[in-house]
C-alpha positions as CSV (number, residue, x, y, z in Angstrom):
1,X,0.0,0.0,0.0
2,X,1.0,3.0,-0.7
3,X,-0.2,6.9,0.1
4,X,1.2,10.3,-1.7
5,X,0.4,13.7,-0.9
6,X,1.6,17.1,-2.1
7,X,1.9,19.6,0.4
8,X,2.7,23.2,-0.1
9,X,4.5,25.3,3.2
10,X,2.4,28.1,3.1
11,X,1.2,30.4,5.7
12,X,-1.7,28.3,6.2
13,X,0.3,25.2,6.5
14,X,2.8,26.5,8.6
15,X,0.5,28.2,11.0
16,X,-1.6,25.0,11.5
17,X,2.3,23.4,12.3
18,X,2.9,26.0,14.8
19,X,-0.6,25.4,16.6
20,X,-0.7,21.6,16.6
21,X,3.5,22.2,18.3
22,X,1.7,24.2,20.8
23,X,-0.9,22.0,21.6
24,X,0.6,19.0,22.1
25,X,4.5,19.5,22.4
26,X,3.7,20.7,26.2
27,X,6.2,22.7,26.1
28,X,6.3,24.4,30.4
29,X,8.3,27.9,29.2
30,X,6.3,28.4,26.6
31,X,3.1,27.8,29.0
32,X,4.2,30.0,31.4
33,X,5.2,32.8,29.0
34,X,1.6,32.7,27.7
35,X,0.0,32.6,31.5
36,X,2.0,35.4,32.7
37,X,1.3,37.3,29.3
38,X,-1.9,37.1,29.9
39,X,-1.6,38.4,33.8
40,X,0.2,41.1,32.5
41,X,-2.5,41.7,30.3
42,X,-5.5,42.0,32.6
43,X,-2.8,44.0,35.3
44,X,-2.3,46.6,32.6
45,X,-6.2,47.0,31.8
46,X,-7.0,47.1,35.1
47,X,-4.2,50.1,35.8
48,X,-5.3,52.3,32.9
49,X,-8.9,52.0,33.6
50,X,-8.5,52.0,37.9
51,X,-7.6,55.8,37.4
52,X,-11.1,56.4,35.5
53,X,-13.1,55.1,37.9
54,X,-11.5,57.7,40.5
55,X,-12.4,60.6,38.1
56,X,-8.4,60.7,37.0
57,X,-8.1,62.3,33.5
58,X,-7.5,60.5,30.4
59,X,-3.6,60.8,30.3
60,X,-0.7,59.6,27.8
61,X,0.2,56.9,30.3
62,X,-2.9,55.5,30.7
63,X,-2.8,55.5,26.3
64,X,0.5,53.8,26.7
65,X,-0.6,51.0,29.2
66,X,-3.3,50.2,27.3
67,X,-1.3,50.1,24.0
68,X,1.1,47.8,26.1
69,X,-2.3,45.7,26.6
70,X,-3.5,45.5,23.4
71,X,-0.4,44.6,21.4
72,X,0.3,41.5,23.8
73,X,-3.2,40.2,23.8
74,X,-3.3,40.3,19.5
75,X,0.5,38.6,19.9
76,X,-1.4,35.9,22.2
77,X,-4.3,35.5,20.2
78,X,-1.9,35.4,17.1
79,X,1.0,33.5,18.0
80,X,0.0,31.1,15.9
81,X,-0.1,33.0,12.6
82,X,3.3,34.6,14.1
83,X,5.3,31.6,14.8
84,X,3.9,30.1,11.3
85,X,5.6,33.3,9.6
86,X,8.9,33.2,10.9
87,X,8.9,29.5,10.2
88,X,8.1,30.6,6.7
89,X,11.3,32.8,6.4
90,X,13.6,30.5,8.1
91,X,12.2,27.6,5.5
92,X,15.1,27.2,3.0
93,X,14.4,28.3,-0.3
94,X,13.3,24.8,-2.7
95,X,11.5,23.1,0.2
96,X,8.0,24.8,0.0
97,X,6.9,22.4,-2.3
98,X,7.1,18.2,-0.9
99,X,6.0,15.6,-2.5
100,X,5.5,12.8,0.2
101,X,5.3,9.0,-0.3
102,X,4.2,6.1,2.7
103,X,4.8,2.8,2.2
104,X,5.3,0.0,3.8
105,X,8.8,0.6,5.2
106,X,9.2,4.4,5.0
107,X,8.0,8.1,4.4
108,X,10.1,9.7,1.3
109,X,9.5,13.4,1.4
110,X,11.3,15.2,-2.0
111,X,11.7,19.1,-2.6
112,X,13.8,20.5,-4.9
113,X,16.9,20.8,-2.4
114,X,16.8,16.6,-2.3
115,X,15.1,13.5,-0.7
116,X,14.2,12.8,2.9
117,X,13.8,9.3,4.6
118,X,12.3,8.8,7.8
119,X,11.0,6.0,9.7
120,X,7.9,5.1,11.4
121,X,9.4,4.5,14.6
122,X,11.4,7.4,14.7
123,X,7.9,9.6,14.8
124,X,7.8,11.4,18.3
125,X,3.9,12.5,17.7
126,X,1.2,12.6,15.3
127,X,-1.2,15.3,14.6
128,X,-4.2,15.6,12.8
129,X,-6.1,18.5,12.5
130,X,-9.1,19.4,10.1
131,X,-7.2,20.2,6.8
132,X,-3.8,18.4,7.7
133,X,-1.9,15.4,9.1
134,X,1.4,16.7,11.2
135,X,4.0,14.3,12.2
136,X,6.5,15.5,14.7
137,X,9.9,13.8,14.5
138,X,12.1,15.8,17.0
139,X,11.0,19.5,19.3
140,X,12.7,21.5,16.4
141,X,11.3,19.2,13.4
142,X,8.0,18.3,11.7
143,X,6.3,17.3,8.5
144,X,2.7,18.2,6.4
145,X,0.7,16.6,4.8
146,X,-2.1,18.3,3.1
147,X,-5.1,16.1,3.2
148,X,-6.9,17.2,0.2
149,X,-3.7,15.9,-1.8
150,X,-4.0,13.0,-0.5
151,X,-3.8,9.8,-3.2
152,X,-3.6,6.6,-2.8
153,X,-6.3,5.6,-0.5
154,X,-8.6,7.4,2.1
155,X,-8.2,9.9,4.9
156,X,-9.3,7.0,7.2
157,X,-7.1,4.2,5.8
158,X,-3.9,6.5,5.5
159,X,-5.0,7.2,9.2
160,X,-5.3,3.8,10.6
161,X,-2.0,2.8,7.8
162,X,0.4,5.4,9.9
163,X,-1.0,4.6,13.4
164,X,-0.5,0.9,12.5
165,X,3.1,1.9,11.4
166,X,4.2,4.2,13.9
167,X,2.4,2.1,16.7
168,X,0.2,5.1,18.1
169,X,-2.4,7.4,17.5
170,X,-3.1,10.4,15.7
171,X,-4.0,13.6,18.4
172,X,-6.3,16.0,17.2
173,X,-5.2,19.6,17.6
């Protein structure tokens, strides 16, 4: 059996990367960094607005604290889309485009800069979210696969094929 797919790295690939990392790498820094973003968002809110209440004037630090709050709660609520763009510019230039092949005893991704081999076993984790199937193979490296590109069989048995292979499951993210 064999399955093929042909995934571009684009900013929507790449972004769903990112999020299905974030999800289920469990990565502690990176959870606190977004819990104590977060707490500094709501302390900055509450310290430009508590001077309101009191019948304070409008003034330019109360503008600046609540810039402060705004552009860290859109990086939070982004961080996706951000991490998925500076993936894009570190991604050397001839691997946006991968063909992929699974088969019985490997994964073959190709680009234009060569050929990739990697084995079942050496698969850390498996995503799949609605348009993709992500398979993490170290905390600095993961592959794409675009499911509407997918030939050779369908989303369920190229599903249950690489769970079989890889002996686990796929996580949704």
């Amino acid at each position: 059996m064999e399955f093929r797919f042909e995934t571009t790295y684009d900013k929507r690939a790449l972004t769903a990367m990112a999020k299905a990392a974030r999800k289920t790498l469990g990565n502690t820094r990176r959870k606190v960094s977004q819990v104590l973003s977060w707490i500094i968002v709501v302390v900055a809110l509450v310290l430009a607005f508590l001077p309101l209440f009191y019948g304070a004037p409008f003034s330019m630090v109360t503008v600046v604290t609540l810039a402060v709050a705004v552009i860290l709660a859109v990086m939070q609520l982004s961080v996706d889309a951000l991490n998925g763009a500076v993936a894009k510019n570190k991604l050397p230039k001839g691997s946006e485009e991968t063909s992929a092949v699974f088969n019985e005893l490997k994964i073959l991704s190709k680009t234009e800069l060569g050929v990739s081999k990697f084995e079942y076993e050496n698969i850390m984790l498996m995503v799949e979210t609605k348009g993709y199937f992500i398979l993490i193979l170290s905390e600095t490296h993961a592959e794409i696969y675009d499911k509407r590109t997918l030939t050779g069989g369908t989303v369920d048995e190229f599903r249950t094929f690489v769970e079989a292979k890889a002996n686990q499951k796929f996580k949704k993210a």
